[in-house]
N, C-alpha and C positions, 0 to 999 in steps of 0.2 A: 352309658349306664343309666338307667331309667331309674327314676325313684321310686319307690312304695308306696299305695293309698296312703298307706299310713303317714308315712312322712310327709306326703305334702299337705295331709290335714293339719298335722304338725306345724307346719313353716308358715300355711294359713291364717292358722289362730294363733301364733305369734304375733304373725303380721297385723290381724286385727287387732290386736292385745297391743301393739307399739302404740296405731294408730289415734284407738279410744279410750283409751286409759288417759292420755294427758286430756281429752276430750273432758270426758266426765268428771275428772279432779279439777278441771278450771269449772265446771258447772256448778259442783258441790262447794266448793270454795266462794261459788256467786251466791248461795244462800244459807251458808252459815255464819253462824254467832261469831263464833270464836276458832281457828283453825292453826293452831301454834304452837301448844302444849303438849298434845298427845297426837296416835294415829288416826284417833277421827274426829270430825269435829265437834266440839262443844252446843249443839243447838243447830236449828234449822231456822228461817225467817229470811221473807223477802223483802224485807225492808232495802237493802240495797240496790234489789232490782225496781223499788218505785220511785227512791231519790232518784237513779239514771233515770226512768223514763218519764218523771215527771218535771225535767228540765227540758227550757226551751229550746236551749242551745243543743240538746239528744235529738230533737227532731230536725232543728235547722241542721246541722250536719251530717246528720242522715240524708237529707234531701239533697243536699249539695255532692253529697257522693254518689249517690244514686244518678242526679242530672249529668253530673261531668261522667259518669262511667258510661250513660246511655247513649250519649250526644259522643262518646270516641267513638264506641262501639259502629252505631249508624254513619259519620265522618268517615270510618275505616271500609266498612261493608262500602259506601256508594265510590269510594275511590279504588278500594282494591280489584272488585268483581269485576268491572266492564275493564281495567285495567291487566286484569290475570288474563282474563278472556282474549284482548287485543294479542297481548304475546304470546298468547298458547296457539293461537288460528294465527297470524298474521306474521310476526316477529318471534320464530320459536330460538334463534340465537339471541334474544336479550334476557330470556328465563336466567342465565348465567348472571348481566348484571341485575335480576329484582334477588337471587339470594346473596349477591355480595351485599345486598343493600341490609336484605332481613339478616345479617350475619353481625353486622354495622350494633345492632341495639343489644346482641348479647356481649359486643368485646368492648362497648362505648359503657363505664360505671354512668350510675343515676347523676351522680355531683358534676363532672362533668360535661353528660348531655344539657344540664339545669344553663352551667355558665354559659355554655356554647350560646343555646337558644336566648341566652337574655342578652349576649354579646350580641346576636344576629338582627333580632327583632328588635333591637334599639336606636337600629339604622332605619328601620323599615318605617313607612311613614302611615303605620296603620297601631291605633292606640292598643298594645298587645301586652306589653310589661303592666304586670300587678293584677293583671285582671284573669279572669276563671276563663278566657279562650286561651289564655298561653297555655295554661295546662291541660287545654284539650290539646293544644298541637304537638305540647311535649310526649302526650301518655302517646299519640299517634304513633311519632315518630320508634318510642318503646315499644307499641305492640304490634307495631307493622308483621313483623315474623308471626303471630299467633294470628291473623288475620289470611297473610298471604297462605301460608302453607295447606292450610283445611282448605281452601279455596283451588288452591293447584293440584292438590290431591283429589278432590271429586272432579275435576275438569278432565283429569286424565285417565280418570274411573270411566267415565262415560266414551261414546262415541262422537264428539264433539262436529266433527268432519261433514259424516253423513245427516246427523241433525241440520247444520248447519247447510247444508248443499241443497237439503228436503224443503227447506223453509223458504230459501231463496227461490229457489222452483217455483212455490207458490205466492212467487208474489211480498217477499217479507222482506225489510230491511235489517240493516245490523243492529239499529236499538231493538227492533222489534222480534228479533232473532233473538238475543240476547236475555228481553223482558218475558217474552211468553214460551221462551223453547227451553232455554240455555237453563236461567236461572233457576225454576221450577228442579230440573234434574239435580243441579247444583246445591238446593237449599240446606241440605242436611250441614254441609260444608261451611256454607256461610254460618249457619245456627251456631256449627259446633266455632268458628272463630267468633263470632261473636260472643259466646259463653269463655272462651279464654280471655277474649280484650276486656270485658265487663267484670270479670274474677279477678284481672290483674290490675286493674287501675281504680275498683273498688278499694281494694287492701295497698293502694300506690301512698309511701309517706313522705320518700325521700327528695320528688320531685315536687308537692306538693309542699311539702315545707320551704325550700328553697325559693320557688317560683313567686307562689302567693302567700306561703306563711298565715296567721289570722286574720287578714284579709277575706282569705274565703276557706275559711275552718270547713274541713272534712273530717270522714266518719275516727281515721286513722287517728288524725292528729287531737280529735278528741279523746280516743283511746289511750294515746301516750299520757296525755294530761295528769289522767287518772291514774296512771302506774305511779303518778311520784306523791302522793299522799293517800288514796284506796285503794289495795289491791283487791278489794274484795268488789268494789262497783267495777272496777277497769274488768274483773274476769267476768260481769255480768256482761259488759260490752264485749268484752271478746267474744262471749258464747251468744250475742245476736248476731257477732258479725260471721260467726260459724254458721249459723243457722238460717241467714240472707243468701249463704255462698252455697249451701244446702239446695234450696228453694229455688233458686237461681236456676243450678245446674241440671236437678231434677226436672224441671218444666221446658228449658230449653231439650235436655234427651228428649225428654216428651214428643216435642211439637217432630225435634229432626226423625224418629222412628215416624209417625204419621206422615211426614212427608216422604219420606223414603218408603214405605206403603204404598202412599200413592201414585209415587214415581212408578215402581216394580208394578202395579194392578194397570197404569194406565200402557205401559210398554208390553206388557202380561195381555191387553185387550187387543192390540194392534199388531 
């Protein structure tokens, strides 16, 4: 049974209406006076949003979320890609074990994976505990499924075989197979996992408070901060960090549609 224009305009603008409603009440809530007493608020005024940004500690945390989210992101893309690639052409019975592995980070809780890795790396004789690389290896190990999958899904979008057979013909090795044949086809894939690992371990609390704590304060853990004496500055941070995750996702579509243009005009020429 098929639905009706109507109703799925319907179910639409709910859905929008679920979405942005808590949206703009955490917005409006970051510049009002007073929001307590009645159904709307008491005055407008950004004072709240210039105490947040006119703190040091709003930009140091910001940047430290930003470096550990870019630095997984990249860590993920240079291990996952030539890695998917290996078992998709070479080893295509180990694709079995890389999703038990990405299967691992959704049944594995954050508190857990935190103990594991500070159990592990406390044996390891590389200075890891307390410092902002554990929590790159941790967010790794969490985003590995959001990394691997966009990456095995375009691998198997394409003709992998015949690209691959074409390159060698003239002359190509497997980095170079890889680097100027494979990748290029691939990019939209990698883009879109690296817009998931960077979304997810921007907004990552649970690992980060465990691992490194104030040690190395992220965007997050400044945010909790704020819930427990402003709500009104902590909803101005939540609505930058909406508006980062915005910005983010938008520019990454971006770039992956222009690649994948380019992919289709250069395959389109030949």
């Amino acid at each position: 049974m098929r639905l009706s224009p109507f109703f799925r305009r319907i179910v639409i603008i709910l859905f929008l209406a679920f979405m942005i409603i808590p949206v703009l009440a955490t917005l409006v809530f970051s510049v009002s006076i007073r929001w307590d007493r009645s159904i709307l608020p008491e005055g407008l005024t950004l004072e709240w949003w210039w105490k947040v940004i006119e703190r040091n500690a709003f930009r140091l945390t910001l940047k430290n979320s930003i470096v550990v989210s870019l630095a997984t992101a990249l860590c993920l893309s240079v291990l996952v890609t030539p890695s998917a690639y290996w078992a998709h052409t070479r080893l295509p019975r180990s694709k079995s074990i890389f999703e038990l592995i990405a299967a691992f980070s959704f049944g594995i809780p954050g508190v857990v994976l935190a103990l594991s890795l500070i159990r592990f790396y406390s044996n390891v004789p590389i200075p890891l505990i307390n410092t902002p690389n554990i929590l790159v290896a941790a967010c790794m190990v969490l985003c590995f499924p959001f990394m691997y999958r966009p990456v095995m899904n375009s691998l198997e979008s394409i003709n992998v075989r015949d690209l691959k057979e074409a390159a060698e013909s003239l002359g190509a090795g497997w980095w170079a197979t890889l680097v100027e044949i494979i990748l290029p086809n691939i990019m939209p894939g990698v883009l879109s996992g690296c817009l998931l690992v960077f979304s997810t371990v921007f907004a990552e609390f649970t690992l980060t408070n465990l691992l490194v704590g104030s040690r190395f304060k992220t965007f997050p853990l400044y945010l909790v901060e704020f819930t427990r004496f402003d709500g009104r500055q902590a909803s101005a941070l939540a609505v930058i960090s909406f508006v980062i995750a915005w910005v983010s996702s938008l520019l990454i579509i971006w770039i992956a549609g222009k690649s994948g243009k380019q992919v289709q005009s250069v395959v389109g020429g030949h």
